[in-house]
C-alpha positions in Angstrom: 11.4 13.9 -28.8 8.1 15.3 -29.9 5.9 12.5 -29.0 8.0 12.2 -25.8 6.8 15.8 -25.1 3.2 15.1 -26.2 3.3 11.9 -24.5 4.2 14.0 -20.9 1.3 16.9 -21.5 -1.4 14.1 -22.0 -0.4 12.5 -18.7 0.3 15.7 -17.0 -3.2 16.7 -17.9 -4.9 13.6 -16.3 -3.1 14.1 -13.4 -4.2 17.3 -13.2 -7.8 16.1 -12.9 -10.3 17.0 -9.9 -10.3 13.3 -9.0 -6.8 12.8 -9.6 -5.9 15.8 -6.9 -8.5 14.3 -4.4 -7.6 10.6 -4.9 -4.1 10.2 -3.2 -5.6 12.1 0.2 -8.7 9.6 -0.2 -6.3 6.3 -0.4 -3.8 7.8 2.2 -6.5 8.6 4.8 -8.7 4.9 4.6 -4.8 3.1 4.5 -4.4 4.9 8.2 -7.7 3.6 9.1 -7.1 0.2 8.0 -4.2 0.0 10.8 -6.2 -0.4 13.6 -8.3 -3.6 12.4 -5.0 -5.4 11.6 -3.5 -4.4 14.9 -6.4 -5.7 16.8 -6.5 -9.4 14.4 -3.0 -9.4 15.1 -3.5 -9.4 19.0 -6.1 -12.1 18.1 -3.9 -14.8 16.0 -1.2 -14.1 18.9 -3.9 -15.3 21.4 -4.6 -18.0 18.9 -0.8 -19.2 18.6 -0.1 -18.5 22.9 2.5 -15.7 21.5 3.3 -13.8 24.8 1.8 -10.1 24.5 5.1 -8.6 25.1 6.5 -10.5 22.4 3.8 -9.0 20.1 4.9 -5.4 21.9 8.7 -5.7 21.6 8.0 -6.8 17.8 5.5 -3.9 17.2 8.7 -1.4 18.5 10.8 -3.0 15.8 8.6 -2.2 13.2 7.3 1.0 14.0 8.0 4.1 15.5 7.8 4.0 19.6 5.4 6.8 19.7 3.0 5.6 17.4 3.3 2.0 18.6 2.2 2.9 22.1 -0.7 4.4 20.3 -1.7 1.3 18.6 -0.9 -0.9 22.0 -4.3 0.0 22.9 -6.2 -2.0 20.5 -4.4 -5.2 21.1 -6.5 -7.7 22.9 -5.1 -11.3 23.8 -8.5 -12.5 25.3 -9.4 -13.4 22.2 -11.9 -12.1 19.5 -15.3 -11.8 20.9 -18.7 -10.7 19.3 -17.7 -6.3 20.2 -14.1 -6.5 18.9 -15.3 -8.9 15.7 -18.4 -6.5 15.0 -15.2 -3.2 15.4 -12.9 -5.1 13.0 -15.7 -5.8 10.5 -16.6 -2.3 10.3 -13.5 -1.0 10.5 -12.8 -3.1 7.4 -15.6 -2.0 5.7 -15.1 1.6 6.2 -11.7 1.2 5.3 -12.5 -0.1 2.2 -13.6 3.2 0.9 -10.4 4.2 -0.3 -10.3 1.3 -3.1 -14.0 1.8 -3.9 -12.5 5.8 -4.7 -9.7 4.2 -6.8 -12.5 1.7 -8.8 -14.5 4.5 -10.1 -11.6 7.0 -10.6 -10.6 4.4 -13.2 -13.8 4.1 -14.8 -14.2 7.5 -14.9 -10.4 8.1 -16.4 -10.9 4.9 -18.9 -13.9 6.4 -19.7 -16.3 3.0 -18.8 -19.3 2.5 -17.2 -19.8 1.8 -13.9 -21.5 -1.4 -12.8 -23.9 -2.0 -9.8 -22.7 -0.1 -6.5 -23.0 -3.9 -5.1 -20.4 -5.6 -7.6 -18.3 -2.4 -6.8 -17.9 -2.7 -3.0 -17.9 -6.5 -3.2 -14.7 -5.7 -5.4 -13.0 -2.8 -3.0 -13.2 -5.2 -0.3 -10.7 -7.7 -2.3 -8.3 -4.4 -3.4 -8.5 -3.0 0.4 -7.2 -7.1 1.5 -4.4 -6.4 -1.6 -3.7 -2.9 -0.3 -3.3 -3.9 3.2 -0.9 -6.7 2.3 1.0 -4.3 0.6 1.6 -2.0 3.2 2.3 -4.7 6.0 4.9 -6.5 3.0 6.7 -2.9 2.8 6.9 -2.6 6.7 7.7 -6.1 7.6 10.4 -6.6 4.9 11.4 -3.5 3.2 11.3 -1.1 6.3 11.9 -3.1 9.3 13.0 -6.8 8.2 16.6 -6.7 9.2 15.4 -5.5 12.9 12.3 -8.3 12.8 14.8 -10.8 11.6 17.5 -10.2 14.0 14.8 -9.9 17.1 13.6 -13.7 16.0 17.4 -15.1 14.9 18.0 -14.0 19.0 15.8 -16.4 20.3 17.2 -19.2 18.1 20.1 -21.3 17.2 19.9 -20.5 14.0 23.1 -19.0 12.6 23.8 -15.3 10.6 23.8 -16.8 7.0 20.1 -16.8 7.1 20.4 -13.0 7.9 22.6 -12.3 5.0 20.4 -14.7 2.5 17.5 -12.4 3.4 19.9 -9.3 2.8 21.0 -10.6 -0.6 17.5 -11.6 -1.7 15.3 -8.8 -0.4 15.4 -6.2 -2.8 15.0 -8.5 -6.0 12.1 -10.7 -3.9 10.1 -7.3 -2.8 10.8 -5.9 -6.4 8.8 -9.0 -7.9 5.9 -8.7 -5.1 5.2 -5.3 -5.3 5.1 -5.5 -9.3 3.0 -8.4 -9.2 0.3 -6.9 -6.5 -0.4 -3.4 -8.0 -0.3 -4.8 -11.4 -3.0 -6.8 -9.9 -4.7 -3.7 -8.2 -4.4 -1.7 -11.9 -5.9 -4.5 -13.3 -8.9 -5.5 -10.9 -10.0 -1.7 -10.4 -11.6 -0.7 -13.5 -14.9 -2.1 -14.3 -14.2 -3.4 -17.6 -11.6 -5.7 -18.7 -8.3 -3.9 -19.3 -5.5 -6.3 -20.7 -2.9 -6.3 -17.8 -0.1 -5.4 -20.3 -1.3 -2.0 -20.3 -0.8 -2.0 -16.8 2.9 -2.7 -16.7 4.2 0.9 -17.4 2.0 1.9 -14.3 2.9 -0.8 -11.6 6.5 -0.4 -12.6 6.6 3.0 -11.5 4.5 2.9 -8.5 6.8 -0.7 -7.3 10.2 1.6 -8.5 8.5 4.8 -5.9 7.1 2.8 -3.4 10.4 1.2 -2.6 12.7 4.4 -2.6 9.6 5.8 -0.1 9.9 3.0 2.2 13.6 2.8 2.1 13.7 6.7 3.3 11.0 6.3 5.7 12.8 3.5 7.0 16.1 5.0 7.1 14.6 8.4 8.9 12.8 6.2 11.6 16.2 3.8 12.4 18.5 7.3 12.2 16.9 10.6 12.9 13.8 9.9 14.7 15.0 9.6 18.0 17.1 12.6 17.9 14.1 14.7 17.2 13.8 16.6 20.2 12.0 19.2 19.6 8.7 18.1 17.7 8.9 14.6 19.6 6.8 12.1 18.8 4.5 14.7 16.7 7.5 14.0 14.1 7.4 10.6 13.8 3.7 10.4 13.2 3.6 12.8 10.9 6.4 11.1 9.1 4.6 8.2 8.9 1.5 9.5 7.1 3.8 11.9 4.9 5.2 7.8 3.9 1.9 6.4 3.3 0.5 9.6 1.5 3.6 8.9 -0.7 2.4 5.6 -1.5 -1.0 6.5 -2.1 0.1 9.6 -4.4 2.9 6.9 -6.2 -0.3 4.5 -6.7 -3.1 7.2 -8.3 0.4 8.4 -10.7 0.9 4.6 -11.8 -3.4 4.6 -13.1 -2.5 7.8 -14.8 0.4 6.4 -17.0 -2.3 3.6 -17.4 -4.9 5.6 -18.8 -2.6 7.3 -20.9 -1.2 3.8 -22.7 -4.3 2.8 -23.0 -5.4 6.0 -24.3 -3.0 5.4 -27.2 -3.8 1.6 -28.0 -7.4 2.7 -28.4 -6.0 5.2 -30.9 -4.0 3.5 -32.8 -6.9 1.4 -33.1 -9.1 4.1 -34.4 -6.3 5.3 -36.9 -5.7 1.5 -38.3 -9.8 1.5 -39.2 -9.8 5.0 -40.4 -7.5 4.0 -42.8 -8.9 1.1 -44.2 
């Protein structure tokens, strides 16, 4: 019980650190920026394919809410990608990347490392943003949306409902494994030194268990409540929708803490073992 309660001050206090309070708002803000270049490259590969653009509309009302869908509309081009939009996704991307170039030196200043070259770090934020970014769209296409996605493709084929109630059986335990797998990934990658990735499983086991009761919520607000918000109106749903990614983000910088804190007491243990010999 005692090392249980020393175990929860330690982590308490790193999560009680400047970067730690600063982080979450840092990750959730570049995520919401990093919607608008995957909208746009999703208007592109739809061009690419001949996908209809009201296919790719009706689809987008499936998955998110309608007012922020009509906001997004606008940067969906089916003419395909040329040198202004390419040179806006780029940048976008890069700017967006920020937010995993915050998490890469949070960690090495938690872990207590050094830093390495600002180039090496941004080359690597770019890779976490691409993991990040899959993350989010995984969560919304298959977790908070995929029984609506699924049923909106199953009614323009002949396929029958048991392929609607495989994906039913097999999500949960399929998005469980995924989500583990890419923030474990994430924890791992971001610090600038080689951390074992079993110190990471505490961490990503959380932030996988908290990122799926936030999308389920989110998901279930959206398909039940949203509409009958009359008052606030679409200023709601929005907000909803960056309270969910903030979530994420905040679920995210609490799985590096219980990181930092395991491997705080590896090294320890390490240091006791040689003291006494």
């Amino acid at each position: 019980m005692n090392l249980t309660k020393k175990y929860l001050k330690k982590l308490i206090k790193i999560i009680r650190r400047p970067e730690m309070k600063i982080l979450p708002g840092n990750i959730a803000f570049f995520l919401v920026l990093s919607i608008f270049p995957i909208i746009t490259l999703f208007g592109f590969f739809a061009s690419f394919f001949n996908v209809s653009v009201d296919s790719v509309i009706n689809l987008m009302g499936d998955i998110l809410p309608n007012e922020v869908n009509s906001i997004l509309i606008n940067y969906i081009t089916l003419n395909g990608l040329d040198i202004h939009i390419g040179f806006s996704v780029l940048l976008g991307y890069v700017v967006a990347s920020n937010g995993a170039h915050s998490i890469i030196v949070s960690c090495n200043t938690l872990y207590g490392l050094e830093h390495h070259n600002y180039l090496r770090r941004r080359i690597k934020s770019l890779f976490i943003t691409i993991l990040l970014m899959i993350l989010v769209i995984f969560s919304l296409i298959v977790l908070a949306f995929g029984n609506n996605i699924l049923k909106y493709i199953l009614s323009y084929s002949n396929i029958g409902n048991k392929i609607y109630y495989l994906y039913l059986l097999f999500k949960w335990p399929t998005a469980i494994v995924v989500i583990f797998i890419m923030i474990k990934l994430i924890f791992t990658l971001a610090p600038d030194s080689i951390i074992k990735s079993k110190y990471t499983n505490k961490g990503a086991f959380f932030t996988t268990i908290a990122w799926m009761i936030s999308t389920f919520i989110y998901s279930f607000y959206v398909q039940n409540f949203s509409h009958y918000d009359i008052f606030y109106g679409s200023l709601s749903n929005i907000i909803i929708m960056m309270m969910w990614i903030y979530i994420l983000s905040y679920s995210l910088v609490i799985g590096i803490a219980i990181n930092v804190q395991n491997y705080s007491n590896y090294m320890n243990n390490i240091s006791e073992n040689v003291n006494d010999k």
